[in-house]
N, C-alpha and C positions, 0 to 999 in steps of 0.2 A: 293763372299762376305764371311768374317770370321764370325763362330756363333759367337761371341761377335762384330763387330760391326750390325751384325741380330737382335739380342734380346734387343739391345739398340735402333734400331730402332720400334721394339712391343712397348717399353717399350714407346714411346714419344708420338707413336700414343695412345695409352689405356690412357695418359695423358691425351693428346687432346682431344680427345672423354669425358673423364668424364668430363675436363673442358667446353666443349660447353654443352654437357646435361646439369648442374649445373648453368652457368652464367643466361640463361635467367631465371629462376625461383630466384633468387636474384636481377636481375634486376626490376626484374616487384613487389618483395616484398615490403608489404606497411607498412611506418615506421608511429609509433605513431602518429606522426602530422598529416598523411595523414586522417587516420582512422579515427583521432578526426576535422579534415575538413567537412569528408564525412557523419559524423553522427550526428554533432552538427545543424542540419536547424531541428532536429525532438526532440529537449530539447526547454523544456519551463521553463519560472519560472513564479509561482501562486502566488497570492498574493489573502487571505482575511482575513475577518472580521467576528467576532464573539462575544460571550458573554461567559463568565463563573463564577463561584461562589464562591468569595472568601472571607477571614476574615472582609473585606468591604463590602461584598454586591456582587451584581452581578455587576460585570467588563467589559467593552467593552475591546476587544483586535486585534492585528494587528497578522496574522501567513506567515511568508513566505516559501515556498519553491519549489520545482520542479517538474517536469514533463516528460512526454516525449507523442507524439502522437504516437497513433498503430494503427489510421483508414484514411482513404479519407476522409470520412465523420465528422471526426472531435471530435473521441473518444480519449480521454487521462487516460495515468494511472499516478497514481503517488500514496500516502500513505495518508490512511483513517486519520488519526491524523493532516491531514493539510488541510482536506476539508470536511470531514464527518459531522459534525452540524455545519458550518461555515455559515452565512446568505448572503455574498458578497462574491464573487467569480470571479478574473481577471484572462487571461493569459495574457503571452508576447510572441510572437516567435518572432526570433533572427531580428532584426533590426526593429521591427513590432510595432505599438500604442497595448495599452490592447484592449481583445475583451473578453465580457462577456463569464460566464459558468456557469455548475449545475453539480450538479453531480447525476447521473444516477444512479450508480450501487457500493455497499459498502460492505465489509466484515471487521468490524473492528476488528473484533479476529485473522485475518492474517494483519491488516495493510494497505490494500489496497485499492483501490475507483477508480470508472471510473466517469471520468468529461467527461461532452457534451459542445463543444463551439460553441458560435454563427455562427464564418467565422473563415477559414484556406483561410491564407493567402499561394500567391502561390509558393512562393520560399520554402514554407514547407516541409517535407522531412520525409514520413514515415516510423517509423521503428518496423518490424515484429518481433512479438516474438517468438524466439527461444527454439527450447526443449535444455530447461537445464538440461537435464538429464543425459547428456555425457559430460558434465564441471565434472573436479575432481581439487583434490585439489594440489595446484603447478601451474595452469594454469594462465597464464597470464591475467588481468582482466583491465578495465579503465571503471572510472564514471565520469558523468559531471553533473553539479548543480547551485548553485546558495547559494554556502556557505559564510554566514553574508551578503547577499543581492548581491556577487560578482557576476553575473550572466555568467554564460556560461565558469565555471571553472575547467579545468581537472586534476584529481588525478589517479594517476597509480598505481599499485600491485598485488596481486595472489590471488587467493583462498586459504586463510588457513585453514577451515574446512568446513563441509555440515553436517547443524541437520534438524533429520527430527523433523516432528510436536511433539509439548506438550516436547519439550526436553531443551528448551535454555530459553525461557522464558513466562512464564505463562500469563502474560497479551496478547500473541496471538499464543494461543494454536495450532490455525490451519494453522500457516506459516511452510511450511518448509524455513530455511534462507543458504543462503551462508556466512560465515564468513569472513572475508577479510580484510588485511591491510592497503589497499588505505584508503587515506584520507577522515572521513565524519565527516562534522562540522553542525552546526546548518544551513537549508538552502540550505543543501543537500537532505533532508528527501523528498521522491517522485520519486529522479532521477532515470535516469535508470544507470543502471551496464552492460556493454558489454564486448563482446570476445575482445580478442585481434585481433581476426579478423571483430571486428565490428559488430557482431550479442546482440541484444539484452535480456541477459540474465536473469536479473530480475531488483526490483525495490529498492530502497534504504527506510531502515525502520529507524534506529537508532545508537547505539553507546554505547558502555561499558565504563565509563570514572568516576575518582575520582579526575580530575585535573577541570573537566567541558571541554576538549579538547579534541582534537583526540590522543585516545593512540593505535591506530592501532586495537580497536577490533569494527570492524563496521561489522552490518549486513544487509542484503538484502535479500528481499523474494526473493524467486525464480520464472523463469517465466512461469514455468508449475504450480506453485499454484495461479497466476494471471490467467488462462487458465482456470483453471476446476470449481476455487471458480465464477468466475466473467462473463467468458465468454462461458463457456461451461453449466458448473452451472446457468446460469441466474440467479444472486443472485440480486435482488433490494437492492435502498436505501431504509432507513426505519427515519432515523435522530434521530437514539436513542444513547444516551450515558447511557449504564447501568451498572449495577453491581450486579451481582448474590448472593445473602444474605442464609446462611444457617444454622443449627445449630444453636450456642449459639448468633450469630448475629440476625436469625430472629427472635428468641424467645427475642431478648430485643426490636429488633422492632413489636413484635406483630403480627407477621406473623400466620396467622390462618391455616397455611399448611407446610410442609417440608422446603419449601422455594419457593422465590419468586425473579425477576428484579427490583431491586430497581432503579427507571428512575433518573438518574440525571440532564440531559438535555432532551429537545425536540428542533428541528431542524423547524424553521416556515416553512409554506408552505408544510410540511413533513403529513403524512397521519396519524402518530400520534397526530398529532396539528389539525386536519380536527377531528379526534376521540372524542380530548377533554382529550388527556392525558395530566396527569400535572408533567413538572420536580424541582427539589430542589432549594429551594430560600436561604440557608443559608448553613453554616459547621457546622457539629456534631459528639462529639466523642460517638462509640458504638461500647462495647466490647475494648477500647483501641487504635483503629483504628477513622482516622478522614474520614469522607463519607460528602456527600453533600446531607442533609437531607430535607425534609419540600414535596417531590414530591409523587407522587404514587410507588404502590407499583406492580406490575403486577404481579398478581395469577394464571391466564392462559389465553390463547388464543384459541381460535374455539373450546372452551371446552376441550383443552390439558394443565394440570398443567403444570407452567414452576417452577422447581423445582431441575433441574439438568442441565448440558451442552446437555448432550443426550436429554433431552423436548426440548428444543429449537433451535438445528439442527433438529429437527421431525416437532417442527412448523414452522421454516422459510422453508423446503422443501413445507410445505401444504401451504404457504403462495405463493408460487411462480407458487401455479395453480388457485390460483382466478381470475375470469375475470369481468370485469366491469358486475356491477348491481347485483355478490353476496352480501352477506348480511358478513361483517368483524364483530366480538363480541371480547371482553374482559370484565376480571373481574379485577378492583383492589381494592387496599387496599387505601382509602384516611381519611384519621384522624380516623385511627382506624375501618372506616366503608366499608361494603366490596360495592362496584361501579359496576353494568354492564355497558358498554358503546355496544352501536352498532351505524350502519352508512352502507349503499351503498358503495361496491368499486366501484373507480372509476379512480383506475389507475393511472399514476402517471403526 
């Protein structure tokens, strides 16, 4: 045999060889559709009811958005801003009637909330959170939701950046978010955000936009900050909407300390409504800024002024070792006069 037709015969074989190595692992790869097949029975869309306080008065209002299940048991994440002091509370899984919920466990300064539902239905489909911590940016990403009520709709694109906490944006200091060009509309807000390979990698928070649409800058917490604030952390719900007043703000509200939680809402059934705290009934401008005024003022807790972000990560840690039949205290501020409250915990 002549070395050239020899080396043409190496040559067909190292062909054939890398081609059988190669085929099956493209064979058996899962294209978009499949992936959003296999992980859509574990997206839900929420739907509730609430109150808030507007140039009218206080307003009944409708919020919808999404979910996703991460337990057997019938644990959901989805985003503190669409269930956090909400009074009604529906899910839907995918082909399923509503089944009541509550929500457990809230960090609203990351965005985030664990909802409890009545019954998981059984075609349900749980999906595990993934460390996002080896997602970079360039990575192939897909959401599903329930954007303007379209329930169960998929949006594709990448990771365009990763900020860690207190960097992107100040109303939730303690998210770290993924940046991302996939589509997020109103309705999306809860969802989860997955690999391209289908792993569950964080939860959908919001949206950068001056059109009021998707301009391609959506963020999503991540799901190592749903991990450590919620699950790891045992962070409870508490059903407060508040706002941290300091400087030239307390001193027009009369703050008798550095500063103070100014309550906007209370959440019923919430353990601050068992307390006897009160939130704001009207709008008011103070210091140039519009705030929802007429509620308490909260000065401290277990005898810890809350008067910085750092007081009040030091009190919800001590809040999170109370066990039923301690004794819960607060002091606040109500028409000027300073309140103790106390009351028996009793758990939630």
């Amino acid at each position: 045999m002549s070395p050239r037709r020899l080396s043409a015969i190496v040559a067909l074989g190292i062909v054939t060889l890398a081609f059988e190595s190669v085929a099956p692992v493209a064979a058996s790869a899962e294209t978009l559709g499949e992936a959003f097949r296999r992980v859509n029975p574990s997206v839900v869309v929420i739907r509730s009811k609430g109150e808030e306080v507007t140039v009218k008065g206080l307003t009944r209002f409708r919020e919808i958005g999404s979910g996703v299940l991460i337990s057997a048991d019938g644990k959901v994440a989805t985003a503190a801003h669409v269930v956090h002091t909400m009074e009604d509370i529906t899910v839907e899984f995918l082909g399923e009637e509503p089944v009541a919920a509550r929500v457990i466990a809230s960090e609203p300064r990351a965005d985030i909330s664990l909802i409890q539902v009545s019954a998981v239905p059984t075609g349900a489909r749980v999906a595990k959170l993934a460390d996002s911590d080896p997602i970079r940016v360039g990575d192939a990403v897909f959401i599903v939701g329930a954007p303007y009520g379209l329930a169960h709709s998929l949006s594709a694109g990448i990771i365009s950046a990763k900020w860690e906490p207190d960097t992107i944006n100040s109303d939730f200091p303690l998210a770290e978010f993924f940046q991302t060009d996939a589509v997020i509309n109103t309705g999306n807000s809860g969802g989860p955000m997955f690999s391209r390979a289908g792993d569950l990698i964080g939860i959908v928070s919001h949206n950068i936009t001056k059109s009021g649409g998707s301009e391609g800058l959506g963020f999503v917490v991540t799901a190592n900050t749903v991990k450590k604030l919620l699950i790891e952390g045992n962070r409870r719900w508490y059903g407060l909407d508040t706002l941290l007043v300091t400087g030239d703000m307390a001193q027009a509200l009369k703050v008798p300390q550095e500063g103070g939680l100014l309550i906007k809402q209370v959440a019923k059934d919430s353990i601050p409504e068992r307390l006897g705290v009160r939130g704001g009934d009207r709008l008011g401008i103070v210091e140039g800024q519009q705030i929802v005024v007429g509620g308490d003022i909260m000065l401290s807790i277990q005898g810890i002024p809350v008067t910085s972000n750092a007081e009040v990560a030091k009190v919800l840690k001590l809040l999170e070792t109370l066990k039923p039949g301690d004794e819960l205290r607060a002091t606040v501020l109500r028409d000027e006069k300073v309140v103790e409250l106390t009351m028996k915990w009793t758990g939630f």
